[in-house]
matplotlib code that plots the C-alpha trace (Angstrom):
import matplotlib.pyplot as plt

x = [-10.4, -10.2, -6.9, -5.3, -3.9, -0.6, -0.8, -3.3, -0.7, 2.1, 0.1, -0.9, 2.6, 3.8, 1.3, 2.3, 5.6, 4.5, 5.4, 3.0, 2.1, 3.9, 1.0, -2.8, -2.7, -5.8, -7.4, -6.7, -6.9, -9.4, -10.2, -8.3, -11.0, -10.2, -6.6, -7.4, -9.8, -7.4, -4.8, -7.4, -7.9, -4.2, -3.6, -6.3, -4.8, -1.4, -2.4, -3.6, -0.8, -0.7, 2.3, 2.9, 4.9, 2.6, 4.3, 3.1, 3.4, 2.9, 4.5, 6.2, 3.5, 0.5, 0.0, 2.3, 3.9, 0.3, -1.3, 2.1, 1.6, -1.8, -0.8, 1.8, -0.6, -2.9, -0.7, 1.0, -3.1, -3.7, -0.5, 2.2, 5.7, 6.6, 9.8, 10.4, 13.9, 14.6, 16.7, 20.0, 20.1, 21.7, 19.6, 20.8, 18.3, 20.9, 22.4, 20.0, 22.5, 21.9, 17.8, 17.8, 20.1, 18.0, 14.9, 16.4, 17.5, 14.3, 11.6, 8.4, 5.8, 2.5, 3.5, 6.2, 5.0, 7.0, 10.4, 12.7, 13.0, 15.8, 15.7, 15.6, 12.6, 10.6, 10.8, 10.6, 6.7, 7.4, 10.9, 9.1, 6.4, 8.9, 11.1, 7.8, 6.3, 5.6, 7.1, 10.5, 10.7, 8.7, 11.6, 13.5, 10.1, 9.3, 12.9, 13.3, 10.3, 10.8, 14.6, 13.3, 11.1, 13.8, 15.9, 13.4, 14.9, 18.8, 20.4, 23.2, 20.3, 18.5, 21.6, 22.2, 18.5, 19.1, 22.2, 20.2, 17.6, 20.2, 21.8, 18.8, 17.2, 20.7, 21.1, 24.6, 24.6, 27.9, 25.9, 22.8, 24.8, 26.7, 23.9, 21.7, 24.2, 25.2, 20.8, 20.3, 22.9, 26.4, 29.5, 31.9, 31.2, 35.2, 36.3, 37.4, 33.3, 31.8, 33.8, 33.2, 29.3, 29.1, 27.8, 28.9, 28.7, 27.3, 23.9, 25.2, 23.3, 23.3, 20.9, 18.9, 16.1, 16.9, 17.2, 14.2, 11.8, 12.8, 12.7, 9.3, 8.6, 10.3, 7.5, 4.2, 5.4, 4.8, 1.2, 2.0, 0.3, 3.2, 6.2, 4.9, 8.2, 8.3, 10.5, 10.3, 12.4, 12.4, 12.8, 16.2, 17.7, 17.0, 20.0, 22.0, 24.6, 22.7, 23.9, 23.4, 19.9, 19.3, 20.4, 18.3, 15.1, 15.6, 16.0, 12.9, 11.2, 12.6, 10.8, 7.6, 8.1, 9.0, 5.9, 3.2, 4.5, 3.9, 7.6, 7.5, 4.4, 3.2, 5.1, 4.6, 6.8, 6.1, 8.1, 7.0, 8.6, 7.8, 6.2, 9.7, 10.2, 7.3, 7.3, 11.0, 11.3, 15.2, 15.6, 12.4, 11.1, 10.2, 13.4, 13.0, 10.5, 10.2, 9.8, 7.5, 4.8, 4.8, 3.4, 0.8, 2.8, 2.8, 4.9, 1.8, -1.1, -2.1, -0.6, -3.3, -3.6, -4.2, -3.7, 0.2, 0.5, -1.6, -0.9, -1.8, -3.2, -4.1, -7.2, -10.8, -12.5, -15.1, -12.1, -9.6, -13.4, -13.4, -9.7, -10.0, -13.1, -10.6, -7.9, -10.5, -11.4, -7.6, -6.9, -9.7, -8.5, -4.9, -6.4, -8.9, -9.8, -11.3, -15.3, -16.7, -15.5, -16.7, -14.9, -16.8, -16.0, -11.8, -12.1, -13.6, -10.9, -7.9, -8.9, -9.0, -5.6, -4.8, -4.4, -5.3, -2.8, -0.2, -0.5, -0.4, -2.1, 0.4, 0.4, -3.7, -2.7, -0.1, -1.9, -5.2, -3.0, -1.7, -5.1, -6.2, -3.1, -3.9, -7.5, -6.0, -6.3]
y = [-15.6, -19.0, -20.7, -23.4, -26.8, -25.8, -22.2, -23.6, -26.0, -23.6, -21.1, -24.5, -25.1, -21.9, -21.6, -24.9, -23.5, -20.7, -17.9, -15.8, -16.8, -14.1, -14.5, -14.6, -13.3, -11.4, -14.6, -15.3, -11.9, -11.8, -9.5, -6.4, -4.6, -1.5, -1.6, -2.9, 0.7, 2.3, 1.8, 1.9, 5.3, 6.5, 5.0, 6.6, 9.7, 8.8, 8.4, 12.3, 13.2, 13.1, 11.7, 9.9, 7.5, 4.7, 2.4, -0.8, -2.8, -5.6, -8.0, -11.2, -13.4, -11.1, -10.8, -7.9, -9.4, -10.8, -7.3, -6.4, -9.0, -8.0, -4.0, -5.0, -7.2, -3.8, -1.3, -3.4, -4.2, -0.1, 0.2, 1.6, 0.4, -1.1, -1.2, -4.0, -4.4, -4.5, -2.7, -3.8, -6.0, -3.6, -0.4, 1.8, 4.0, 6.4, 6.5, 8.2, 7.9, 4.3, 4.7, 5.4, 2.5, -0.2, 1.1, 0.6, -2.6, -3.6, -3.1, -4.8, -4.2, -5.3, -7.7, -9.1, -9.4, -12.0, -11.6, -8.2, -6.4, -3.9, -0.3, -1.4, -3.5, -0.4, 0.8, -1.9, -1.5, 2.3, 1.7, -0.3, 1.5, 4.8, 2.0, 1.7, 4.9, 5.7, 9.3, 9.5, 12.6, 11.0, 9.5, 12.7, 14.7, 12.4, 11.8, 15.5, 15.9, 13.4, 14.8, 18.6, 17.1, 15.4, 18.5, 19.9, 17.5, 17.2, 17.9, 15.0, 12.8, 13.9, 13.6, 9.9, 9.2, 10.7, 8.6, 5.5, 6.1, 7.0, 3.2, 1.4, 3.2, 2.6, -0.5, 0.1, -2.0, -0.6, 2.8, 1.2, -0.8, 2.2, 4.7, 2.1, 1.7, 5.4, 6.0, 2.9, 4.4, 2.0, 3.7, 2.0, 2.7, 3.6, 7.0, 6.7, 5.1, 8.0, 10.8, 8.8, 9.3, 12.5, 11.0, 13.4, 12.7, 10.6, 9.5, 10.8, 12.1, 15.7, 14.6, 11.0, 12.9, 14.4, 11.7, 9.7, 12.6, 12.6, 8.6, 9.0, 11.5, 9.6, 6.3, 8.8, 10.2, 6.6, 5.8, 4.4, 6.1, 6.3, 4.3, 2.4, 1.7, -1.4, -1.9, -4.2, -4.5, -0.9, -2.4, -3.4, 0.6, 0.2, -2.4, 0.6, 3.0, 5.9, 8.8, 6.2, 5.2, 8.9, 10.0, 7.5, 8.7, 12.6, 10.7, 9.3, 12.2, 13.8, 11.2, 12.7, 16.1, 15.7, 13.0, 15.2, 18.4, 18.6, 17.9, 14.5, 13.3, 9.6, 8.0, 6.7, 4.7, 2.3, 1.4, -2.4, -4.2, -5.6, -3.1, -2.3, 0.0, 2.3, 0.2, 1.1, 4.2, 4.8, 3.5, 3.2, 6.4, 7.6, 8.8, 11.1, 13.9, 15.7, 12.1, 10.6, 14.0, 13.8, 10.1, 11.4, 9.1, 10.9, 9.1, 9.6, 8.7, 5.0, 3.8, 3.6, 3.5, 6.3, 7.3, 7.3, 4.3, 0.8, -0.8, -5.0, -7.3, -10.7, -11.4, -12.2, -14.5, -13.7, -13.3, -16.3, -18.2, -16.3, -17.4, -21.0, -21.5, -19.7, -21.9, -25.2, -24.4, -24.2, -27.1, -29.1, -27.6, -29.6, -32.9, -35.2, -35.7, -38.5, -37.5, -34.5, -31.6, -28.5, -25.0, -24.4, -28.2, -27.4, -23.8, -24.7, -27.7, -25.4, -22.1, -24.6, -24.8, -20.9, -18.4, -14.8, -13.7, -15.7, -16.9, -14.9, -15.4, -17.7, -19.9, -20.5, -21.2, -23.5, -25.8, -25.5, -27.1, -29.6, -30.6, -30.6, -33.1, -35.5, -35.7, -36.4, -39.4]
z = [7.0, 5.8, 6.3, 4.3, 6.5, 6.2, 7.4, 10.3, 11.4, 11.4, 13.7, 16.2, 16.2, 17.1, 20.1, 21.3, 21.6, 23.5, 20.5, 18.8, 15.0, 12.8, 9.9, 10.3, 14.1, 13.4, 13.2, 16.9, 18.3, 20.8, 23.4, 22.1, 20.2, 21.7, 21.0, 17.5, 17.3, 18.2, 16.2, 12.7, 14.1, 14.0, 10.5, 9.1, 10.5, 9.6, 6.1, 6.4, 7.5, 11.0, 13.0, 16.2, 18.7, 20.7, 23.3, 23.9, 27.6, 29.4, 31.1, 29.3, 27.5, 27.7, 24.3, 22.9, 20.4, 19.0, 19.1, 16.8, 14.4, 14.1, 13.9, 11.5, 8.8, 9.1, 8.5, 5.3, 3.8, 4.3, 1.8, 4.3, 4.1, 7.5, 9.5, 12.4, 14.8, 17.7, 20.4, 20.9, 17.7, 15.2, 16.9, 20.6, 21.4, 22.4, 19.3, 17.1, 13.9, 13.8, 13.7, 9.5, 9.3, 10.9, 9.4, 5.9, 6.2, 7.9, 5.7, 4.6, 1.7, 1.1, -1.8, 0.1, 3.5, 5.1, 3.5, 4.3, 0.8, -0.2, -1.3, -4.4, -4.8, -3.5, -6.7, -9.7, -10.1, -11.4, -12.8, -15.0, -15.5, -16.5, -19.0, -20.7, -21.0, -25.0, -24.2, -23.1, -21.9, -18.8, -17.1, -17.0, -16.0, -13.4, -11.5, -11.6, -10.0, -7.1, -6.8, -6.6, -4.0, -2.0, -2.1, 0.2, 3.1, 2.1, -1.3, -0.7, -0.5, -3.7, -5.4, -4.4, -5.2, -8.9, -9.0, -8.1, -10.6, -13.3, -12.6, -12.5, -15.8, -17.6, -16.0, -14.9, -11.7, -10.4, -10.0, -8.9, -6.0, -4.7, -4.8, -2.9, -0.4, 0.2, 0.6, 2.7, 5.3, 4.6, 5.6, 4.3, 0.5, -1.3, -1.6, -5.4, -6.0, -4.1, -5.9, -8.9, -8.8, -7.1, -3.7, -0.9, 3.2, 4.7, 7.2, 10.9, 13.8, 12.8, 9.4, 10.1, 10.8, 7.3, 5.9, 7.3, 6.3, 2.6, 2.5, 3.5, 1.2, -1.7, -0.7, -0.6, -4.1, -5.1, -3.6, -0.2, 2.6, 4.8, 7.3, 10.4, 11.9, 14.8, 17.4, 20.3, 23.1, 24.3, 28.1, 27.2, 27.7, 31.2, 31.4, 30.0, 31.6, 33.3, 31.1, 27.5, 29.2, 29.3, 25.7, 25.1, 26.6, 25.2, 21.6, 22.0, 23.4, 20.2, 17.9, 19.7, 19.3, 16.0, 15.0, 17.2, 15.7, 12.3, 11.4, 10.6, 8.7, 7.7, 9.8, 13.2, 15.9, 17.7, 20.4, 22.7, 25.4, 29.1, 32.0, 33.3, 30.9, 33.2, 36.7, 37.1, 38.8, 38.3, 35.5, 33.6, 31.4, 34.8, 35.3, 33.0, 33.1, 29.8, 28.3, 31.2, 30.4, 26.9, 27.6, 30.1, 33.1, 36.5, 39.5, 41.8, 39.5, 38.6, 35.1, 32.6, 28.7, 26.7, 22.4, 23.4, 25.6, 25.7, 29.1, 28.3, 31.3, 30.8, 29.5, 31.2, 31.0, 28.5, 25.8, 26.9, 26.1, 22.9, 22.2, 23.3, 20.2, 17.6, 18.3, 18.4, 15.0, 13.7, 15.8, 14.6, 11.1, 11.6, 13.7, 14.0, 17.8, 20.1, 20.5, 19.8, 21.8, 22.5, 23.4, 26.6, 28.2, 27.0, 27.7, 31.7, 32.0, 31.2, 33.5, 36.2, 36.7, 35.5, 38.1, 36.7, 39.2, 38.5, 34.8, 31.6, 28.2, 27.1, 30.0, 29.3, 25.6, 25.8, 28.4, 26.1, 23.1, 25.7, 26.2, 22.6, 21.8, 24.8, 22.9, 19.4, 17.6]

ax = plt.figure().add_subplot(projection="3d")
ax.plot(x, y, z, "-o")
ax.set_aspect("equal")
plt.show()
């Protein structure tokens, strides 16, 4: 993929910093071809169908939150909606009500990659294409249809949805606003508005799973393949109470039963934070049995990857190599330097002073830029 000078210079910059580009990682992926299989394989499934939780770990600047970007810019080109948060900010593991809430306020489409978008905007390609169809009785047909499906899931919810449409088709933006909010999980929506279009209850831990399916459903009725849903920080419930920490490991054990079962379809979770989240004994998902076997984890065996969990370690040396010429060429892209230089001669002078044992990914790239800007003119 060829880059433009800006975009190159925006990805150099971020490595110099020591954080991973959130655009174009793909282009400096390296040494994760079998993660990168991996997760082709479960989208093509996903988009079948299928549903599933993966868990991604490592410890801090070993690449996680590369592999991401890179899952994330996939999942978007194969036409799913994506979801990205993080735990703690706006989302408790243990309290499941919240999940629907962050996921709707989170969102990411294909043609807007970089910029969160609103319930709303999921829908302006066919709104427009149902204002103008040359038979009328198209609108009704179709919103019916889509509202008999989402009755399926919850009845409030194809309701709101039918509301929603009804606003945005009249363009009455009072109807449009409230019917948006009630769907995208807001709790604070007036009594006398609610009554006034017919929008009953609310999202609350007894129906987000409920909800979540028939949002889902409502986005494959409209061509996309499914909901990749992102969220980072997982290690961060081990710093909870015991008995929240808990809740919070039998909710996620739920999202696998439910993705692995058959109950949820197109969607799939995944969950990434540091290797506390499995070193941790007490605390960790460990701790927790039901949770700890559904991810193949056994107190006495070594930890190892698997379809549920990828397990990250620095990379050899064959791929930091591979690395150091990618990010030459962007450099090289952005700079001019003194003499010519080559990837092997910077790529030898900046292992010499990483320790594998010691040192992460980011350590290595951060001193290669170092270099790179001592040689630039």
């Amino acid at each position: 993929m060829l880059l433009s000078n800006e975009e190159a210079l925006r990805m150099i910059n971020a490595l110099r910093s020591g954080t991973s580009p959130i655009n174009f990682s793909e282009t400096i992926l390296s040494g994760r071809d079998a993660e990168m299989d991996s997760f082709k394989r479960a989208i093509h499934m996903l988009g079948k169908g299928a549903g599933m939780v993966k868990l991604i770990t490592g410890p801090f600047g070993v690449g996680k939150s590369l592999l991401v970007n890179t899952y994330k810019q996939a999942a978007i080109n194969e036409d799913f909606i994506i979801a990205s948060f993080q735990v703690n900010n706006g989302f408790r593991l243990n309290k499941i009500e919240d999940l629907y809430y962050a996921i709707m306020h989170n969102l990411y489409l294909k043609s807007k990659p970089n910029v969160k978008v609103s319930f709303e905007d999921i829908f302006d390609l066919w709104i427009e294409n149902l204002q103008n169809a040359p038979v009328s009785d198209r609108k009704r047909f179709e919103v019916n249809t889509v509202c008999q499906e989402l009755s399926k899931y919850n009845m409030n919810y194809a309701r709101a949805f039918l509301s929603f449409m009804r606003g945005r088709i009249q363009r009455n933006q009072e109807m449009t606003n409230v019917s948006c909010a009630w769907i995208t999980g807001e709790k604070n929506i007036p009594y006398e508005l609610k009554q006034k279009y017919e929008l009953v209850g609310a999202v609350d831990k007894t129906n987000t799973m409920d909800f979540l399916r028939a949002f889902i459903k409502l986005i494959t009725l409209l061509d996309y393949k499914g909901l990749v849903i992102f969220i980072d920080e997982i290690d961060q419930v081990t710093g909870e109470r015991s008995d929240l920490r808990q809740v919070g490991y039998n909710n996620l054990k739920h999202l696998i039963d439910l993705s692995t079962s058959g109950e949820m379809k197109h969607v799939m979770f995944v969950f990434s934070g540091t290797e506390s989240i499995l070193l941790d004994k007490e605390k960790g998902i460990m701790s927790n049995i039901p949770l700890s076997q559904r991810l193949n984890l056994h107190p006495d065996q070594p930890l190892n990857s698997n379809e549920n969990l990828i397990i990250l370690d620095t990379l050899g040396s064959e791929a930091l190599l591979e690395l150091t010429e990618k990010i030459l060429r962007l450099y090289q892209q952005c700079y001019r330097v003194n003499g010519p230089v080559d990837a092997l001669s910077i790529f030898n002078e900046t292992i010499a002073s990483f320790n594998p044992s010691q040192d992460v990914t980011r350590h290595f790239v951060t001193r290669l830029i170092e270099k790179l800007d001592q040689l630039r003119r």
